[in-house]
C-alpha positions, 0 to 999 in steps of 0.5 A: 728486376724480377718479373713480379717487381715490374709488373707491379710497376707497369700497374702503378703505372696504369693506376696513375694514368687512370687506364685500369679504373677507366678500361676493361678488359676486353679494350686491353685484350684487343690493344694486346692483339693491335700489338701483337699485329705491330709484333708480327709486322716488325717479324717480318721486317726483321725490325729489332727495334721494333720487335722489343718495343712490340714484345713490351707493348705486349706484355704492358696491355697483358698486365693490365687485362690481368689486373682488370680480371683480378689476377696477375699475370706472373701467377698465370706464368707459374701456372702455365710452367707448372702443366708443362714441366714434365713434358717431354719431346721436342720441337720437330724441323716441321713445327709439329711437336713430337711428344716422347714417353721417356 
């Protein structure tokens, strides 16, 4: 399934369980960050599981704050791919990433 065909499920979703009529987009942009809090827990523990189940929670209260905001997250996505296509570098040992003129 493609990543627009699911997110527009997950909204059908929302819609039918009256989340998107009924909350706002600062509710859902803090449930994401409850989740994210959930995500890093299960990081830690090395909790598989846990760390799918985190990243989906994630990406459910993401679409919804797009849809409360009138966008959609797969364009946010394309958006996003397109300012960093032609970047060049790599990721060092350290985390710093070393940005290259080639």
């Amino acid at each position: 399934m493609s990543y627009a065909a699911i997110e527009m499920k997950i909204i059908q979703w929302s819609e039918a369980r009256k989340i998107i009529p009924n909350s706002t987009a600062e509710v859902q942009l803090l449930k994401a960050m409850s989740e994210m809090g959930e995500l890093a827990d299960a990081t830690i523990k090395n909790d598989k599981e846990a760390i799918v189940d985190s990243v989906g929670d994630v990406m459910v209260c993401l679409i919804n704050y797009c849809a409360l905001q009138d966008i959609h997250l797969v364009d946010c996505m394309e958006i996003a791919y397109d300012q960093i296509k032609n970047r060049k570098g790599i990721l060092l040992p350290n985390g710093v990433f070393q940005k290259t003129l080639d």
